[in-house]
mmCIF file of the C-alpha atoms, coordinates in Angstrom:
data_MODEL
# 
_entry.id   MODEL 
# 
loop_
_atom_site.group_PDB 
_atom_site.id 
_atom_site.type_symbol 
_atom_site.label_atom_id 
_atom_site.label_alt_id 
_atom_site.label_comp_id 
_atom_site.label_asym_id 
_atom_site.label_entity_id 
_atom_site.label_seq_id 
_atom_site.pdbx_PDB_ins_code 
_atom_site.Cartn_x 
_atom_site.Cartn_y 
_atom_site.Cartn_z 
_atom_site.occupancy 
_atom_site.B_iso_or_equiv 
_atom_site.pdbx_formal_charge 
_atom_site.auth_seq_id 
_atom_site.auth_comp_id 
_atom_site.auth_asym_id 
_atom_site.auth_atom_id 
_atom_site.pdbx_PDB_model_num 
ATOM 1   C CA . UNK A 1 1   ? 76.575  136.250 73.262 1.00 0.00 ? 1   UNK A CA 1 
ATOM 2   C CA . UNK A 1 2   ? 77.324  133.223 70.829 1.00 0.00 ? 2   UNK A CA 1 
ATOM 3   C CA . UNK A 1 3   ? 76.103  134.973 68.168 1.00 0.00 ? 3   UNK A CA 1 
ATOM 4   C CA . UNK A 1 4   ? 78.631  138.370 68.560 1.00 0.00 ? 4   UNK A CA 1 
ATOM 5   C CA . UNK A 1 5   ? 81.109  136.004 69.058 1.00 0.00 ? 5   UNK A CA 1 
ATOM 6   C CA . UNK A 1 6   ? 80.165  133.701 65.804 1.00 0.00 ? 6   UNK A CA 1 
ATOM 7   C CA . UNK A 1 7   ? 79.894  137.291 63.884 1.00 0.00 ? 7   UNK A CA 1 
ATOM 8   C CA . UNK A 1 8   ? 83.726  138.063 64.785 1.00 0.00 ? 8   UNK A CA 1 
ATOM 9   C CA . UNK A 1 9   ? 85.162  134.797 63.983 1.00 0.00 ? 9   UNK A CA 1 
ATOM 10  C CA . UNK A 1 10  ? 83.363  135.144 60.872 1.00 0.00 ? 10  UNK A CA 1 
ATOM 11  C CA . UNK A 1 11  ? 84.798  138.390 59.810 1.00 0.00 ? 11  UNK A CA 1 
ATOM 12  C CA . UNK A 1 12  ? 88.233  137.964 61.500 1.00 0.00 ? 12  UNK A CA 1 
ATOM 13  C CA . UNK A 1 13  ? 87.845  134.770 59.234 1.00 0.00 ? 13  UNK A CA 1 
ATOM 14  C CA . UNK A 1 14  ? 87.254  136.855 55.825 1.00 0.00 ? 14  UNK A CA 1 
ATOM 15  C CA . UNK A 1 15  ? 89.740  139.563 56.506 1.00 0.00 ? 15  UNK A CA 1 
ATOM 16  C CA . UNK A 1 16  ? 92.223  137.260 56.971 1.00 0.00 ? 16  UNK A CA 1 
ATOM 17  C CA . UNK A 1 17  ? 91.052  135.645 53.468 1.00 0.00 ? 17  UNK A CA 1 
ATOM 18  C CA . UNK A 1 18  ? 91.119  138.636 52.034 1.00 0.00 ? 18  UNK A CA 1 
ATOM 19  C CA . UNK A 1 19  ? 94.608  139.693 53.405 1.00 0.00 ? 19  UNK A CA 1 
ATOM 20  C CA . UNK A 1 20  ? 96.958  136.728 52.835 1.00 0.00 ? 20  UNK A CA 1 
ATOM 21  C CA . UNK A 1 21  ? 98.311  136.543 49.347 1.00 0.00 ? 21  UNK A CA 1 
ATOM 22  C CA . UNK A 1 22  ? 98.333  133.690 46.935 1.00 0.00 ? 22  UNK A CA 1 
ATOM 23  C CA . UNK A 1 23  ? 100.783 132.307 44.734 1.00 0.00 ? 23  UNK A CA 1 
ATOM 24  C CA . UNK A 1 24  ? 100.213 133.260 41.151 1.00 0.00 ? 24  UNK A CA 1 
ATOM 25  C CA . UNK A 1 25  ? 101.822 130.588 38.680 1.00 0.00 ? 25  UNK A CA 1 
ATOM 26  C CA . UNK A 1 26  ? 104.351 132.092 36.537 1.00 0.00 ? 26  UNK A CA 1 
ATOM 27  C CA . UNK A 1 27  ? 104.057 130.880 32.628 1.00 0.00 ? 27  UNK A CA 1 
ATOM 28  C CA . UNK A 1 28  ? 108.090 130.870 31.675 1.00 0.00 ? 28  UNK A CA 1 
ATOM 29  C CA . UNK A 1 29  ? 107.261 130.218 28.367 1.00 0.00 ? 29  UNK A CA 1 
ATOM 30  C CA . UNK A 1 30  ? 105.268 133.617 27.869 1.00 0.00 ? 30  UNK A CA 1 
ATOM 31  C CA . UNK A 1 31  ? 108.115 135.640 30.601 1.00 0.00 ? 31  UNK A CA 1 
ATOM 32  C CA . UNK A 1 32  ? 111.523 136.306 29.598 1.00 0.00 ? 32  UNK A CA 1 
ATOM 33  C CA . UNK A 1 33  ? 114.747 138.247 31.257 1.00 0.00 ? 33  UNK A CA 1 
ATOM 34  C CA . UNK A 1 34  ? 116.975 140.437 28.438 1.00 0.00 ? 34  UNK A CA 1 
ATOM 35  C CA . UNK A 1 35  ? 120.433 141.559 29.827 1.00 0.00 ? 35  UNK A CA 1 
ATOM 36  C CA . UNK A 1 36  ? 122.242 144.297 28.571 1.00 0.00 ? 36  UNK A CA 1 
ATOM 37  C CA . UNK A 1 37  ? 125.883 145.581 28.962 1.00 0.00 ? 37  UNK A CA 1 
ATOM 38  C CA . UNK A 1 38  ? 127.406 148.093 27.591 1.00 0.00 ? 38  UNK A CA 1 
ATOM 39  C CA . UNK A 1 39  ? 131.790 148.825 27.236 1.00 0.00 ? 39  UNK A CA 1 
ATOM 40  C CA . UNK A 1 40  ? 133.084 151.671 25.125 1.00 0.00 ? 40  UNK A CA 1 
ATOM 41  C CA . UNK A 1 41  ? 133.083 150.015 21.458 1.00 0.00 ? 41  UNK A CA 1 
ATOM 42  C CA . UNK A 1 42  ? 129.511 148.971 21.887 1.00 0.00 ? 42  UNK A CA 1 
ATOM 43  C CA . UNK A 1 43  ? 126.589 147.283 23.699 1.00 0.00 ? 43  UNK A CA 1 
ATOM 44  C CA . UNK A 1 44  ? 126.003 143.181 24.010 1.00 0.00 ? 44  UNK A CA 1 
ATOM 45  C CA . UNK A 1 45  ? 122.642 141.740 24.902 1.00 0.00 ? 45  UNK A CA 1 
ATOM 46  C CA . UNK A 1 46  ? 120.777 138.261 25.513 1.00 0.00 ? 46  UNK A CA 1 
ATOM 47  C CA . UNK A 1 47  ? 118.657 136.695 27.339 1.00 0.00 ? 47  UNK A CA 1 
ATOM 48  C CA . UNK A 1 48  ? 118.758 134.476 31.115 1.00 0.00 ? 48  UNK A CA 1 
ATOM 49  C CA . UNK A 1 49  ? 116.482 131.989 31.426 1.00 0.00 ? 49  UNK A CA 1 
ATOM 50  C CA . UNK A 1 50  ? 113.516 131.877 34.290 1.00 0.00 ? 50  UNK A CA 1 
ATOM 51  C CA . UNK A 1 51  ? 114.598 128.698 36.571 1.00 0.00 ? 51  UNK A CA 1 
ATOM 52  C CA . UNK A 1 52  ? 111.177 129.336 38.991 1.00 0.00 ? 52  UNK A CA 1 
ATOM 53  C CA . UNK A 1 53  ? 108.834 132.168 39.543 1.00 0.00 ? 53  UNK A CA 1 
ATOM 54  C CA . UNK A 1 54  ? 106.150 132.955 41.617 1.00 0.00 ? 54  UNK A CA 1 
ATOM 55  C CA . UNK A 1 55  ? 104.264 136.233 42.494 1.00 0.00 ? 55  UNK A CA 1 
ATOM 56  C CA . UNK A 1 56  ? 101.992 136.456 45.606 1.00 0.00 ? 56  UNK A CA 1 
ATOM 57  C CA . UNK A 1 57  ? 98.815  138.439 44.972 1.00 0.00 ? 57  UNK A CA 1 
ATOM 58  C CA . UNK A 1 58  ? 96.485  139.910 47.067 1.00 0.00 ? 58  UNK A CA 1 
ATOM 59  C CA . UNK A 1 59  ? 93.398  141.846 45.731 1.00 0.00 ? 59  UNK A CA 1 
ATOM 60  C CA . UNK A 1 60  ? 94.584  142.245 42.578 1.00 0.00 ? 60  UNK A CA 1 
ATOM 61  C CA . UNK A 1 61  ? 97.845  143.575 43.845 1.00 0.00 ? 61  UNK A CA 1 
ATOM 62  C CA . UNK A 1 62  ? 101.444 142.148 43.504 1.00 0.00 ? 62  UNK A CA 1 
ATOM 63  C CA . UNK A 1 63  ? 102.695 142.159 47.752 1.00 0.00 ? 63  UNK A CA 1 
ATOM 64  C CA . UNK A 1 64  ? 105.479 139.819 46.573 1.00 0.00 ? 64  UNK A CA 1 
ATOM 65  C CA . UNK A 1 65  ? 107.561 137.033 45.098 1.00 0.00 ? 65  UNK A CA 1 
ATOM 66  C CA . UNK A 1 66  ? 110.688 136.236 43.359 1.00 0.00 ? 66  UNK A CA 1 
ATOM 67  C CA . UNK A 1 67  ? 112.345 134.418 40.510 1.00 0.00 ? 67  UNK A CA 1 
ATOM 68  C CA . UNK A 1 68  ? 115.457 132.662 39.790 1.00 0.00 ? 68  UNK A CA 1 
ATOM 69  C CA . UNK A 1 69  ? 118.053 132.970 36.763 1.00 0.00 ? 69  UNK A CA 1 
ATOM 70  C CA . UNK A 1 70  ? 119.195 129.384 35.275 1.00 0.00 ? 70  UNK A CA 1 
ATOM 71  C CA . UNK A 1 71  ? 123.372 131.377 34.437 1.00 0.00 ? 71  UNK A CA 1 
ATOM 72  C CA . UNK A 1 72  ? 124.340 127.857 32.995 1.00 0.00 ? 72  UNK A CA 1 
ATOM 73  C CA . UNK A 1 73  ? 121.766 128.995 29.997 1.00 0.00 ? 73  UNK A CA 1 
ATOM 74  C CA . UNK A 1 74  ? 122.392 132.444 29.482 1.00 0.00 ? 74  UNK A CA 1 
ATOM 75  C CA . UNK A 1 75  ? 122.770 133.610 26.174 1.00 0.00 ? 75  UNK A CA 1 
ATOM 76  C CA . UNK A 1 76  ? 123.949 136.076 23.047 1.00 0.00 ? 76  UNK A CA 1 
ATOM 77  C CA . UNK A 1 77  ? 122.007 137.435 21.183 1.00 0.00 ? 77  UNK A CA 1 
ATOM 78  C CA . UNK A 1 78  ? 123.789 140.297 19.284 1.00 0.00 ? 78  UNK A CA 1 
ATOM 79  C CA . UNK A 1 79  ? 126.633 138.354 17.809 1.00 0.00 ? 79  UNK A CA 1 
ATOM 80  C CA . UNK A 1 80  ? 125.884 135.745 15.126 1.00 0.00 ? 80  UNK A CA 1 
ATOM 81  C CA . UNK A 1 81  ? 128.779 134.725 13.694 1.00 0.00 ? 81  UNK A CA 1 
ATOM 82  C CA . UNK A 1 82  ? 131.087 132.021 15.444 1.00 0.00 ? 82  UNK A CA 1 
ATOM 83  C CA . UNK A 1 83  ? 133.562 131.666 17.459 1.00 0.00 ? 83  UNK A CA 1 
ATOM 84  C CA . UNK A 1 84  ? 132.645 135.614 18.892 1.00 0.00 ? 84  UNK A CA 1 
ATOM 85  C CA . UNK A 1 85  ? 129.161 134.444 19.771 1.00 0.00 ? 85  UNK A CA 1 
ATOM 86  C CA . UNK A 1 86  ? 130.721 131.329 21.726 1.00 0.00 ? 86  UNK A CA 1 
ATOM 87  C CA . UNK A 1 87  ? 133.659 133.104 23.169 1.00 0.00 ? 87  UNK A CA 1 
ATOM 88  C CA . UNK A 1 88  ? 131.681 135.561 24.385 1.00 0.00 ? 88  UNK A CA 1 
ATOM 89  C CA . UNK A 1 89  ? 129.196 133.072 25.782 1.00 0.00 ? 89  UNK A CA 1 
ATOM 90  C CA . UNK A 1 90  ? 132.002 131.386 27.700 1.00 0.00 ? 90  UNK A CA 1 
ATOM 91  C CA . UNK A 1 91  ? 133.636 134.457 28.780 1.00 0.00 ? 91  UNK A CA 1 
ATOM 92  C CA . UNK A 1 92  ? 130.505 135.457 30.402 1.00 0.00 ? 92  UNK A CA 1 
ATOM 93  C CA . UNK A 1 93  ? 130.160 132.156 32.254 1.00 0.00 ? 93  UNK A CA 1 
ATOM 94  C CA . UNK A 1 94  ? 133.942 132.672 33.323 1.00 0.00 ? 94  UNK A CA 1 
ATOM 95  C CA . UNK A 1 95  ? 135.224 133.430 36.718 1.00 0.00 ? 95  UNK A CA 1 
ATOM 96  C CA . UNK A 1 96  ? 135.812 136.927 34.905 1.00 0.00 ? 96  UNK A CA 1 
ATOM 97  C CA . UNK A 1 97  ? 132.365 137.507 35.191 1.00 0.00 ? 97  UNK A CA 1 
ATOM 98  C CA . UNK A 1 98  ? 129.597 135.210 36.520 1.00 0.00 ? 98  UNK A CA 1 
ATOM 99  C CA . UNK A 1 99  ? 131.427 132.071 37.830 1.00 0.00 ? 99  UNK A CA 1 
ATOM 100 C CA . UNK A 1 100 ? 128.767 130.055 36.574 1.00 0.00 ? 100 UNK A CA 1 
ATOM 101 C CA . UNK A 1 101 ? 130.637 126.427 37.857 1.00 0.00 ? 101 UNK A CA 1 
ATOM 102 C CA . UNK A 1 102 ? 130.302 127.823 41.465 1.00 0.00 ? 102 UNK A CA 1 
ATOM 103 C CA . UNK A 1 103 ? 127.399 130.180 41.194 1.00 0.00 ? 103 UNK A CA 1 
ATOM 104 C CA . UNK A 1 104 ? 124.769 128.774 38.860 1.00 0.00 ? 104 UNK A CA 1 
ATOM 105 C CA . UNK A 1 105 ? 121.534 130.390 39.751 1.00 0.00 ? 105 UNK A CA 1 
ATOM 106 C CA . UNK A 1 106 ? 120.811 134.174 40.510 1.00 0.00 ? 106 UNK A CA 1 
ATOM 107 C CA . UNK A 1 107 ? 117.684 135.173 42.581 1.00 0.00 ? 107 UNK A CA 1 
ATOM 108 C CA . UNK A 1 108 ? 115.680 138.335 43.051 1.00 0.00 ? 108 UNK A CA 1 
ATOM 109 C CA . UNK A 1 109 ? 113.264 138.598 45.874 1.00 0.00 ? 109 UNK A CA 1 
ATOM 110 C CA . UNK A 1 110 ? 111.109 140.795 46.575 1.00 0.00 ? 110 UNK A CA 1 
ATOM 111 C CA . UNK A 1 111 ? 110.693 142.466 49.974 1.00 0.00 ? 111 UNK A CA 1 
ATOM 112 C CA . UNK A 1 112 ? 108.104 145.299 48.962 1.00 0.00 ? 112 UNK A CA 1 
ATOM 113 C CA . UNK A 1 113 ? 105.495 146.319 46.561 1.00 0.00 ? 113 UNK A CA 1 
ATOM 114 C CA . UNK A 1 114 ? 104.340 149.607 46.355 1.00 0.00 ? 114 UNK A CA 1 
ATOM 115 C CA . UNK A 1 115 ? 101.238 151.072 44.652 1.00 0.00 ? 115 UNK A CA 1 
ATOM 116 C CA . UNK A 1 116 ? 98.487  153.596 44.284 1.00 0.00 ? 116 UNK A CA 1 
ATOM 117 C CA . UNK A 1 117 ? 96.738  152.667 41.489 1.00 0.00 ? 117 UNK A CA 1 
ATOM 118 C CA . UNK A 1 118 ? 97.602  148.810 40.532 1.00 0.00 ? 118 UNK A CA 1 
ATOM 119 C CA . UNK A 1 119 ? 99.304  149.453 37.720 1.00 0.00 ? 119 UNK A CA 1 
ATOM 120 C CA . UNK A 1 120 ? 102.578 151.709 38.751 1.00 0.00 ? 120 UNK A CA 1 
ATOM 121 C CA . UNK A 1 121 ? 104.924 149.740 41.230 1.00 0.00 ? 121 UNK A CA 1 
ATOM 122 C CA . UNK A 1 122 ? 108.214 150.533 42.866 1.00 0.00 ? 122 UNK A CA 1 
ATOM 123 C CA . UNK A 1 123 ? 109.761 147.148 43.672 1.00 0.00 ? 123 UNK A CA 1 
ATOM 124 C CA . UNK A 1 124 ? 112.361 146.481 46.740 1.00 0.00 ? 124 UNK A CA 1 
ATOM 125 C CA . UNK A 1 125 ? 114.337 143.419 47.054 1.00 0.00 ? 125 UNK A CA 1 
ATOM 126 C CA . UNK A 1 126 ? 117.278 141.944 47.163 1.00 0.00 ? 126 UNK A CA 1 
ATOM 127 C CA . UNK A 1 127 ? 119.479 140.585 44.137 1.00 0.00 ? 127 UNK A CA 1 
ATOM 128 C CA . UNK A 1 128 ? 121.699 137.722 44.813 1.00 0.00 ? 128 UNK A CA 1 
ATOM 129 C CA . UNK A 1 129 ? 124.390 137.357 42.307 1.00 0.00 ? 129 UNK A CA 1 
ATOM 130 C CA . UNK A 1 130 ? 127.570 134.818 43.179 1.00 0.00 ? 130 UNK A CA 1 
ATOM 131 C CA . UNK A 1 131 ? 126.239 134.509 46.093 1.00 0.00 ? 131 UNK A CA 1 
ATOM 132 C CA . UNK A 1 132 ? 126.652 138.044 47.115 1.00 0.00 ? 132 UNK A CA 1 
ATOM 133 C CA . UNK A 1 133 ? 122.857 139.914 48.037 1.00 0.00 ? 133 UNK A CA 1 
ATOM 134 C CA . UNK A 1 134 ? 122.283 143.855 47.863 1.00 0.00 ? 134 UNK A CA 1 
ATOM 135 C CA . UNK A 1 135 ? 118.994 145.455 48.381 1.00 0.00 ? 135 UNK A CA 1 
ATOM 136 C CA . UNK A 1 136 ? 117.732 146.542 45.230 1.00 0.00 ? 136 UNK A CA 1 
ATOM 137 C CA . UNK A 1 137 ? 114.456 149.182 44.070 1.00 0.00 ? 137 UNK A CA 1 
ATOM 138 C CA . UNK A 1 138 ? 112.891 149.889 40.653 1.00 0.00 ? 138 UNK A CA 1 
ATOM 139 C CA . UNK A 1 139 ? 110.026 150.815 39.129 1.00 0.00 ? 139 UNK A CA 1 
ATOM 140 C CA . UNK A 1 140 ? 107.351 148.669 37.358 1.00 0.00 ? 140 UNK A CA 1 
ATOM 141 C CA . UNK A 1 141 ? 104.009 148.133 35.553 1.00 0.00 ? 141 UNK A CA 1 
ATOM 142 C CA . UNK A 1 142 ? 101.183 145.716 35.918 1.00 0.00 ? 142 UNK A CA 1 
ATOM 143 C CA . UNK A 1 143 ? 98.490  145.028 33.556 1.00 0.00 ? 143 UNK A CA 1 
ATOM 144 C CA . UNK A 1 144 ? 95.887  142.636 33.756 1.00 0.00 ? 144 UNK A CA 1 
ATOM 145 C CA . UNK A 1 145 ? 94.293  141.426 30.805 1.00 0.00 ? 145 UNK A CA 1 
ATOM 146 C CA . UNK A 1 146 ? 91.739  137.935 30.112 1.00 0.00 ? 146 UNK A CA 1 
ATOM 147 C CA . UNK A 1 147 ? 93.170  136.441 33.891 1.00 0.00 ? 147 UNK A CA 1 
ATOM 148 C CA . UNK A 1 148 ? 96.777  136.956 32.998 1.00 0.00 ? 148 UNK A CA 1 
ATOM 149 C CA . UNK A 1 149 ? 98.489  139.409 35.087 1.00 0.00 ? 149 UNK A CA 1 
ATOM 150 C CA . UNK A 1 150 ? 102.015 141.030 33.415 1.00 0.00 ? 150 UNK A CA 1 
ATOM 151 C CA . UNK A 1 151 ? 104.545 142.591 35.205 1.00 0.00 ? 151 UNK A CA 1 
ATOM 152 C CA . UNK A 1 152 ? 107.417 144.369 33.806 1.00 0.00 ? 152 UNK A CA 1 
ATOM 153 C CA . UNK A 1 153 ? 110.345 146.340 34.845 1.00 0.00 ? 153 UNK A CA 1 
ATOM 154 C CA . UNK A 1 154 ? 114.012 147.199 34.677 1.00 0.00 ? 154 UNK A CA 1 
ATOM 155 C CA . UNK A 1 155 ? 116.965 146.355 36.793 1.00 0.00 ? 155 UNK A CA 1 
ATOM 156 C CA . UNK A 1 156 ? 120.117 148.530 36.669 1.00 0.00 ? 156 UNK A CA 1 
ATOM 157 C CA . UNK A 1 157 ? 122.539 147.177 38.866 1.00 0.00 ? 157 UNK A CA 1 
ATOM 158 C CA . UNK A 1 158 ? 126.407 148.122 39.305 1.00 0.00 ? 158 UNK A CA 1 
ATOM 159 C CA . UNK A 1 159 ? 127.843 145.069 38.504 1.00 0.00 ? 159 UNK A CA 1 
ATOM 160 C CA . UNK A 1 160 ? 131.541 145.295 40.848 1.00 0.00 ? 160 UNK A CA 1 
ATOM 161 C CA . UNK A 1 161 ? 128.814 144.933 43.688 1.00 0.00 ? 161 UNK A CA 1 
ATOM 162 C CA . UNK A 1 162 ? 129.041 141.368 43.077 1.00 0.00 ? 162 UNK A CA 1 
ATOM 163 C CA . UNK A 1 163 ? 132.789 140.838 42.261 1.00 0.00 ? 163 UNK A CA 1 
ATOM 164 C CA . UNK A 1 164 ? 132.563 141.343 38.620 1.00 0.00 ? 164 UNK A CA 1 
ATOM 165 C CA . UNK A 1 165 ? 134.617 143.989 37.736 1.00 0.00 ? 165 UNK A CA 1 
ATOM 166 C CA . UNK A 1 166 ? 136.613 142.526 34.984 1.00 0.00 ? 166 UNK A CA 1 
ATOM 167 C CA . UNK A 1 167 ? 137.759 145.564 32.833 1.00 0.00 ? 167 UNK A CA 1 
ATOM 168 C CA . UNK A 1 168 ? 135.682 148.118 35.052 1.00 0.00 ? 168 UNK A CA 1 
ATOM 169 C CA . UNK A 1 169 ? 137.083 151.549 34.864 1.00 0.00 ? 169 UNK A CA 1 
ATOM 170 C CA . UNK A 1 170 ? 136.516 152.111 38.764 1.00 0.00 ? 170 UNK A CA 1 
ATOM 171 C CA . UNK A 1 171 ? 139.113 149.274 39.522 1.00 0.00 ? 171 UNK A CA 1 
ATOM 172 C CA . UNK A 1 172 ? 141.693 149.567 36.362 1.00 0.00 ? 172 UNK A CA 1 
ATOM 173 C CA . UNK A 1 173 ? 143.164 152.082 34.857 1.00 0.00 ? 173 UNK A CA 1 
ATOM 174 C CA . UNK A 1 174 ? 144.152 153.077 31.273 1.00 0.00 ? 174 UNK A CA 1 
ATOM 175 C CA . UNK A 1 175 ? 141.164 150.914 29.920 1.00 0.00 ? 175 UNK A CA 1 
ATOM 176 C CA . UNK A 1 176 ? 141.004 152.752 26.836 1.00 0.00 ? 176 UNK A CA 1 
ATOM 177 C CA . UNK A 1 177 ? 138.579 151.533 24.361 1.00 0.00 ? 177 UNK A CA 1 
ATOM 178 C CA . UNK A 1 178 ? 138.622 147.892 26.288 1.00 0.00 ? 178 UNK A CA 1 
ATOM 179 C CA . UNK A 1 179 ? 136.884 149.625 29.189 1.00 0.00 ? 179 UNK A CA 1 
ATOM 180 C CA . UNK A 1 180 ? 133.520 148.054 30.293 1.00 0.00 ? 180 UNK A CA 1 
ATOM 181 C CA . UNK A 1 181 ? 130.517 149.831 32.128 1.00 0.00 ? 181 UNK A CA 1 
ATOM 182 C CA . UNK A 1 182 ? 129.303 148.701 35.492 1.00 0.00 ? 182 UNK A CA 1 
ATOM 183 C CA . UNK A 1 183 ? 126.397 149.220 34.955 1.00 0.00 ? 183 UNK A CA 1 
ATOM 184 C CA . UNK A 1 184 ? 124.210 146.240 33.440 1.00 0.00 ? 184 UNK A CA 1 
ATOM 185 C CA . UNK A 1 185 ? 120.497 146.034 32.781 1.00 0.00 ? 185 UNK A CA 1 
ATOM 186 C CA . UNK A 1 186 ? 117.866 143.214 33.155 1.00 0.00 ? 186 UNK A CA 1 
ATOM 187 C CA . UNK A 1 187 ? 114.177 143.857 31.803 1.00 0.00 ? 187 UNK A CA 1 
ATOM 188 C CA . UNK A 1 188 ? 112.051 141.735 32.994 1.00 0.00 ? 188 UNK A CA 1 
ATOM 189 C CA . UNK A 1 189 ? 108.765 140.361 32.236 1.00 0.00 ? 189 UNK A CA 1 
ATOM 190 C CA . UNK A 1 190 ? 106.709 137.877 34.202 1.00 0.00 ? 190 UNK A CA 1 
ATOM 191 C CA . UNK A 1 191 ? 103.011 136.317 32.847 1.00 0.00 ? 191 UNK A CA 1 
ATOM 192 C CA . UNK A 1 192 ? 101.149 135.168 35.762 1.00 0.00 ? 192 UNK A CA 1 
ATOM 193 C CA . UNK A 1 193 ? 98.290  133.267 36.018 1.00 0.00 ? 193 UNK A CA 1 
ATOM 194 C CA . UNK A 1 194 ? 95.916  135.098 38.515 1.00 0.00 ? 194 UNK A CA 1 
# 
């Protein structure tokens, strides 16, 4: 009898090794988060810094995690010249936009990972921008590659979800050419230690 029982605790011990995730570390040199935004005369892009990062891993598998956006840092990339790439920069860090004095990080969490094969995800969680959190799904890919483990994909997100809707055509009208799109895009890439 002491042995059946000493052969259950032993494999109710391993399954539950094998089961719970563990922390990856994130490498924020080697991950990076590009925005994009779009408005009628054009496109503007940068990049947010990683604040933290972590992505629990279980077999191989990505079962969740979450990072954080340093907005005090956020930058622009596709204007060189000054004062637009400053004024832009500000403007961005305004209570037009991000009210990054109030509001300084940005998290995404995740809440599920789903997979068949390991390498194609679709990601659920919820985005917190100003303070303001909406569930939020895309797809992604994993690779794994000399005990790194990359994951990558894009968030589209409608941007008056979380008060910004300076110059949104939903919310103003006769815009004209000053009009800018709700929609704004963050690809992501995370290098994990694994």
């Amino acid at each position: 009898m002491k042995l059946i029982t000493a052969l259950i605790l032993s494999l109710a011990a391993f399954f539950s090794l094998t089961e719970n995730p563990a922390p990856a570390t994130v490498n924020k040199a080697e991950s990076q988060i590009r925005w994009e935004a779009s408005k009628v005369t054009g496109t503007h892009w940068g990049y947010v810094p990683i604040k933290n990062a972590n992505l629990d891993v279980a077999e191989g598998k990505i079962t969740g995690g979450s990072f954080d956006m340093d907005m005090v840092n956020l930058t622009v990339e596709d204007l060189k010249e000054e004062p637009s790439k400053g004024n832009l920069t500000k403007h961005l860090k305004s209570d037009d936009f991000f009210s990054v004095e109030k509001f300084n990080t940005s998290t995404f969490k995740i809440t599920e990972a789903k997979t068949s094969n390991g390498t194609d995800y679709t990601i659920s969680g919820t985005l917190t921008i100003k303070g303001i959190s909406q569930p939020i799904s895309f797809p992604a890919k994993v690779t794994m590659a000399g005990g790194k483990m990359t994951a990558t994909g894009q968030i589209t997100f409608d941007r008056t979800k979380y008060d910004i809707k300076f110059r949104s055509g939903n919310f103003f009208e006769n815009l004209g050419d000053r009009m800018i799109y709700d929609e704004v895009k963050l690809d992501v890439k995370l290098v994990a230690s694994v």
